[in-house]
MDAnalysis code that builds the backbone (N, CA, C; Angstrom):
import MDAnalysis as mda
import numpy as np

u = mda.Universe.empty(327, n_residues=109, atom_resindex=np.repeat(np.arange(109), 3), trajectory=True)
u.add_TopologyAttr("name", ["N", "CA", "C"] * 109)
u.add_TopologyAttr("resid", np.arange(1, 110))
u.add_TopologyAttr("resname", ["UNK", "UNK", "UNK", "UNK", "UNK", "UNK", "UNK", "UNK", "UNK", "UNK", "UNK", "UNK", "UNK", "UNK", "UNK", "UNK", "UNK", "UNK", "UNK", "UNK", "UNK", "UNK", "UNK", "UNK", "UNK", "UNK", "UNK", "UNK", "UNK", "UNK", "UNK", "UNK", "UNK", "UNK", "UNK", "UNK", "UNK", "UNK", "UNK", "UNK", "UNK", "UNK", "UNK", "UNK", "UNK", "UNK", "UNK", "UNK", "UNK", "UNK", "UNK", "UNK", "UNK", "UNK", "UNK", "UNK", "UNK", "UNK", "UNK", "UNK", "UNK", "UNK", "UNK", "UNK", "UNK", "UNK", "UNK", "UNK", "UNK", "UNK", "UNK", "UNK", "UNK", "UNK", "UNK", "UNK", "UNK", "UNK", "UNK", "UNK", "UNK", "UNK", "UNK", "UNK", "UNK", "UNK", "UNK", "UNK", "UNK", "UNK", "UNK", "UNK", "UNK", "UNK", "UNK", "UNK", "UNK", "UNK", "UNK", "UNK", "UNK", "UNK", "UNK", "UNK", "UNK", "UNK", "UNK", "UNK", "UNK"])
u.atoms.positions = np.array([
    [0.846, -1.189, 0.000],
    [0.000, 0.000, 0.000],
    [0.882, 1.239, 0.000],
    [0.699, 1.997, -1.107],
    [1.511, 3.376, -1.061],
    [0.973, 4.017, -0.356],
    [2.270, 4.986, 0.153],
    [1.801, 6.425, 1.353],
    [1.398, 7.118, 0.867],
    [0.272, 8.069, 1.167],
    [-0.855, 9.067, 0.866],
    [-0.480, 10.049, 1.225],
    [-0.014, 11.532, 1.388],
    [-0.029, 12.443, 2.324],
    [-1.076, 13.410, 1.875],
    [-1.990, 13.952, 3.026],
    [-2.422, 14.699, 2.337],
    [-2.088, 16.359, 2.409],
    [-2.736, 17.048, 1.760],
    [-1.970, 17.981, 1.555],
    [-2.753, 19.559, 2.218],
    [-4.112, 18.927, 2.678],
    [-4.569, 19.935, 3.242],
    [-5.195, 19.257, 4.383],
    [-4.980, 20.071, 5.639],
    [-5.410, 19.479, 7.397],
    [-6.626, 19.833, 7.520],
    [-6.854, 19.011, 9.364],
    [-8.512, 19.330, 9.558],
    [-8.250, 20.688, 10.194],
    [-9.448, 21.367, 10.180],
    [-9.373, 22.560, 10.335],
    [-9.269, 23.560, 9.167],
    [-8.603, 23.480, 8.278],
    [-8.067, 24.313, 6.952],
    [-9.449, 24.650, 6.048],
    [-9.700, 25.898, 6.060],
    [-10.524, 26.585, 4.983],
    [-10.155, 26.116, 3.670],
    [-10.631, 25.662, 2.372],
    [-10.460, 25.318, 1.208],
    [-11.725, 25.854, 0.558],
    [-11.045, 25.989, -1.134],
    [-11.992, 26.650, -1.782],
    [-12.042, 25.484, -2.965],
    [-13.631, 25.102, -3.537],
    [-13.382, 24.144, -4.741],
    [-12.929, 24.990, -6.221],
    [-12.124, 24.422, -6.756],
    [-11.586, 25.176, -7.827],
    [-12.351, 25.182, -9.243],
    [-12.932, 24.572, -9.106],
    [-14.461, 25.082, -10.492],
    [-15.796, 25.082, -9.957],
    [-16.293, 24.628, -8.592],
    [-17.631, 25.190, -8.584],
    [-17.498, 26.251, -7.024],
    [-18.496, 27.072, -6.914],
    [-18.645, 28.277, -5.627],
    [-18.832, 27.734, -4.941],
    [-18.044, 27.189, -4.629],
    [-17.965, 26.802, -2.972],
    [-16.889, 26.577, -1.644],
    [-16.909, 27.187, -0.885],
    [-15.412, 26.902, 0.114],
    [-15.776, 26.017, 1.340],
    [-14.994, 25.738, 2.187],
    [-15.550, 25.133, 3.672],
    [-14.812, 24.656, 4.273],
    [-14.600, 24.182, 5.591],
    [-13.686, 23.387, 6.024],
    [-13.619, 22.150, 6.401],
    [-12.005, 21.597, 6.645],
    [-11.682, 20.550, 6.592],
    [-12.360, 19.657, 7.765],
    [-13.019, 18.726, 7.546],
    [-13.542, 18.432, 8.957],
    [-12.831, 16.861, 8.526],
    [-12.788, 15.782, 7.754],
    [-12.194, 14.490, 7.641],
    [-11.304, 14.338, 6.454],
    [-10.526, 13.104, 6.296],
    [-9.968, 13.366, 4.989],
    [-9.779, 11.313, 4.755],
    [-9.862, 11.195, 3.508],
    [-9.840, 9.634, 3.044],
    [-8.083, 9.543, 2.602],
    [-7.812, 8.554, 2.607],
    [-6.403, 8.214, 1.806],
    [-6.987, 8.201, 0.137],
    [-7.813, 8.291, 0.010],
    [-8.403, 7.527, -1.373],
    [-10.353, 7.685, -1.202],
    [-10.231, 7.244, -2.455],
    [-11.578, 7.553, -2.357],
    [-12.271, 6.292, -1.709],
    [-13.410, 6.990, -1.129],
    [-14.240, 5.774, 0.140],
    [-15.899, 6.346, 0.063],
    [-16.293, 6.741, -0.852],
    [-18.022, 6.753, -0.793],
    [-18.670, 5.535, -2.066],
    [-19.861, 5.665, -2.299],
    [-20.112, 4.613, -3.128],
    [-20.067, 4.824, -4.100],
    [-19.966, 3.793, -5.066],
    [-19.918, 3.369, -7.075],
    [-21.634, 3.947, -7.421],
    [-22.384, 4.766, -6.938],
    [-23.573, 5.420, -7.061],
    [-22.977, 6.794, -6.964],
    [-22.522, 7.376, -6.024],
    [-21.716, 8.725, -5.808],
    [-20.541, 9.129, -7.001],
    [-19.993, 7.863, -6.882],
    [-19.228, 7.844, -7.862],
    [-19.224, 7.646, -9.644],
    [-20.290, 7.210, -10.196],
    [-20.858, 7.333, -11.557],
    [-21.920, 8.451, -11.489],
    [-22.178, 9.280, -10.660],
    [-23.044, 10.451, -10.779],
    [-22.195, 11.544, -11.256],
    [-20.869, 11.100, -11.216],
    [-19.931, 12.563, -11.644],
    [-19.634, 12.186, -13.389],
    [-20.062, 13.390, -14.137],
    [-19.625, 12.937, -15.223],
    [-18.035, 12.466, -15.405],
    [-17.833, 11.677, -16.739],
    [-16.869, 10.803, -16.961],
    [-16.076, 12.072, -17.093],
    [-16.149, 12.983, -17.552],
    [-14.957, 14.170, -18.266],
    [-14.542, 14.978, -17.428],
    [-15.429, 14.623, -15.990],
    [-14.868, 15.741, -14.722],
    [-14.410, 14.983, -13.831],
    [-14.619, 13.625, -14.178],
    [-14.600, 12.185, -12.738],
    [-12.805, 12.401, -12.220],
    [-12.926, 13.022, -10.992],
    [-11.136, 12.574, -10.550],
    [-10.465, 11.262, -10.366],
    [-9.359, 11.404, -10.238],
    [-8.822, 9.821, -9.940],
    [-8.896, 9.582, -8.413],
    [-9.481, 8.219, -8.538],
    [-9.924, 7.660, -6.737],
    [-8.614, 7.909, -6.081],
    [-7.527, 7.547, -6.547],
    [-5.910, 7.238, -6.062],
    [-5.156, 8.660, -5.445],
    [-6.501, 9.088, -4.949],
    [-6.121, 10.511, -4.302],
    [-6.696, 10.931, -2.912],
    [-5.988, 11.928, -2.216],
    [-6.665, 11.991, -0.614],
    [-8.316, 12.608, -1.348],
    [-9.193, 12.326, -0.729],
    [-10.748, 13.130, -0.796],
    [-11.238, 13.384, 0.654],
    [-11.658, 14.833, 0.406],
    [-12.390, 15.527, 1.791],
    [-13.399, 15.684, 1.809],
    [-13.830, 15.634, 3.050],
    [-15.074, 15.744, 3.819],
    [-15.204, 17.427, 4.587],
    [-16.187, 18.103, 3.851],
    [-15.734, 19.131, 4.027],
    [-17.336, 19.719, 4.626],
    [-17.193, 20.571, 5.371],
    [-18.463, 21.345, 5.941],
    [-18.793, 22.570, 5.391],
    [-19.388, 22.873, 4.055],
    [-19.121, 23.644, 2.877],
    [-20.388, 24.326, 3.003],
    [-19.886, 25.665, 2.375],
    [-20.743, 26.874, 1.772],
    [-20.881, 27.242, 0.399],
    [-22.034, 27.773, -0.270],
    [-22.144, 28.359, -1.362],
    [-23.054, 29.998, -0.747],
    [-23.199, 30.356, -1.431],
    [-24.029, 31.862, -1.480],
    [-25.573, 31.754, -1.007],
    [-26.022, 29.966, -1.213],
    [-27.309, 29.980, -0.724],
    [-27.344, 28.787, 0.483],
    [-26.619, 27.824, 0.756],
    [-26.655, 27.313, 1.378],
    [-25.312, 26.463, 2.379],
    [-25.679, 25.958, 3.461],
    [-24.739, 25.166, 4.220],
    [-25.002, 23.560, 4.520],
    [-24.004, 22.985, 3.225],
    [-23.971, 21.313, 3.243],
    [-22.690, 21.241, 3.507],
    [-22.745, 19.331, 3.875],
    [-21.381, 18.450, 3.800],
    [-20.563, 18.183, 1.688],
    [-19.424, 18.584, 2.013],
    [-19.399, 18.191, 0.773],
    [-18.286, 16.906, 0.638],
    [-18.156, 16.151, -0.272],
    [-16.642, 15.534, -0.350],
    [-16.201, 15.475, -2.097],
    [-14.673, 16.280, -2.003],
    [-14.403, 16.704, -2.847],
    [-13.000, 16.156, -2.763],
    [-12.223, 15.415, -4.250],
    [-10.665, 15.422, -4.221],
    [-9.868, 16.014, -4.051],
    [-8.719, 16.331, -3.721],
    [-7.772, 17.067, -3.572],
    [-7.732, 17.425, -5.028],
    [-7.190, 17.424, -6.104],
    [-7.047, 17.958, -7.045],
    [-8.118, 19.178, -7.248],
    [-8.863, 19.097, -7.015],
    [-10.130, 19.846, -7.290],
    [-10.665, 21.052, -5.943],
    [-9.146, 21.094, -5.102],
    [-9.514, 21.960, -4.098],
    [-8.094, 23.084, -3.920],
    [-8.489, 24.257, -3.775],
    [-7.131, 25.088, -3.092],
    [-6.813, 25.791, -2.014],
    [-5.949, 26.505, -1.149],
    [-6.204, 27.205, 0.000],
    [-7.131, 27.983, -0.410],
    [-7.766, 28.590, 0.667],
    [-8.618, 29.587, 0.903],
    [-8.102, 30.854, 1.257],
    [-7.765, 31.611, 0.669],
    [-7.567, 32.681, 1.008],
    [-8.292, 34.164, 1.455],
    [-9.377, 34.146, 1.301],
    [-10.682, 35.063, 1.503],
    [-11.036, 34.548, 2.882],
    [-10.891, 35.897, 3.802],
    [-10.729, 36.225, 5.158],
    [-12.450, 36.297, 5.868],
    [-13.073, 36.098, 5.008],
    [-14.727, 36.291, 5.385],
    [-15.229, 35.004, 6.271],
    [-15.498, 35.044, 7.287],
    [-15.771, 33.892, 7.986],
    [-17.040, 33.340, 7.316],
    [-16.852, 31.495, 7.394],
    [-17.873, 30.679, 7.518],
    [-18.826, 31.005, 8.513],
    [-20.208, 30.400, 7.606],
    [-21.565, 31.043, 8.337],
    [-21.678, 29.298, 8.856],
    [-21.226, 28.373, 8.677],
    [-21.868, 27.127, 9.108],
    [-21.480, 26.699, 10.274],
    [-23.131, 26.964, 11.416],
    [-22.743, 26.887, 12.630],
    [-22.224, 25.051, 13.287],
    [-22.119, 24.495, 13.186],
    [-21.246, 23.338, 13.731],
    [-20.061, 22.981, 13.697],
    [-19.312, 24.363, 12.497],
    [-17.860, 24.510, 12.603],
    [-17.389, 24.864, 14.447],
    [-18.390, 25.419, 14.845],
    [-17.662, 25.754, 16.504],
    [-17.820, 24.745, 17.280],
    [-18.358, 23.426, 16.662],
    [-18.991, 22.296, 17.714],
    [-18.075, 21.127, 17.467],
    [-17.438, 21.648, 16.293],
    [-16.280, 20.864, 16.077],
    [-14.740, 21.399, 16.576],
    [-14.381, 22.803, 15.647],
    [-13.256, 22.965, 16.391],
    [-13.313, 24.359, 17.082],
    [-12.192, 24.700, 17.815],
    [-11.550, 25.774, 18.653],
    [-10.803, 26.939, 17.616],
    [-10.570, 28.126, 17.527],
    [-10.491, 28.865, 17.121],
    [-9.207, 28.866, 17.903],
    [-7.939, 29.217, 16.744],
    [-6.343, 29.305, 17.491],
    [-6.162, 30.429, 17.832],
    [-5.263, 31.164, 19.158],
    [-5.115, 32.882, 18.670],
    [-4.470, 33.209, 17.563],
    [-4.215, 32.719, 16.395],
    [-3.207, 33.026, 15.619],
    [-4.349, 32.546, 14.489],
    [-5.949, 31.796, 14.782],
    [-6.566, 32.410, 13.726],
    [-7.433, 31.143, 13.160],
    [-6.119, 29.868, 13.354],
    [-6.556, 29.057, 12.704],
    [-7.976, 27.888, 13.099],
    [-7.977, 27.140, 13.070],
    [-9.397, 26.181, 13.203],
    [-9.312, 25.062, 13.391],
    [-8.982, 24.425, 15.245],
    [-7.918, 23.085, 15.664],
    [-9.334, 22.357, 16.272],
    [-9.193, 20.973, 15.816],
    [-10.266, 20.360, 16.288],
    [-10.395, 20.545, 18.041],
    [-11.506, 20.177, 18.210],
    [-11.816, 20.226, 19.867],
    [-10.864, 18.629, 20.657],
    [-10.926, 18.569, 21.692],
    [-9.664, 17.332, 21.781],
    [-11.090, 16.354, 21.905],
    [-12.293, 16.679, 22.677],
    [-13.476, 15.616, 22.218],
    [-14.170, 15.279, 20.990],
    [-13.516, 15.794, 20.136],
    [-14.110, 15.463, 18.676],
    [-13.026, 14.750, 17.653],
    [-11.772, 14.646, 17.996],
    [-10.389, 14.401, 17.174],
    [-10.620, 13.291, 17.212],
    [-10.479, 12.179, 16.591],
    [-9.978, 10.872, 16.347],
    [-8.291, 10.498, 15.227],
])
């Protein structure tokens, strides 16, 4: 089994890089792990490769607040300073003084 690293942590704001949406890191897969239904719903010409970390992300658009899971290829830092409106980001993690977004120690696995 090859090593995976991934490349963005829990906690970390990310933005998807072709559709409006950002959110944060709340889990992350070595590979892809939802179902062959999830997975043939993405067209063939946008479908990423499984053989990559995929996140579980607690995501925003302009109208609403869902879970999303998205590949790494298909995600970048976040750089836009506007806080997330999705309230269970605080039920998950702690706010660092320096800004960032560290899981709670009762929620980490």
């Amino acid at each position: 089994m090859k090593q995976r690293d991934a490349k963005f942590t829990l906690g970390e704001i990310v933005r998807h890089k072709v559709f409006p949406f950002r959110g944060v890191v709340i889990d992350v897969d070595p590979e892809y792990a939802n179902t062959e239904e999830w997975w043939n719903a993405i067209p063939a010409e946008i479908r990423p490769d499984r053989d990559q970390p995929f996140y579980h992300l607690l995501a925003e658009n302009e109208e609403t607040e869902y879970v999303a899971y998205v590949s790494e290829q298909n995600l970048v830092h976040d750089e836009d300073e506007t806080p997330l409106r999705n309230q269970n980001i605080g039920r998950i993690f702690d706010k660092s003084p320096n800004g960032e977004w560290r899981p709670k120690m009762s929620t980490a696995h």
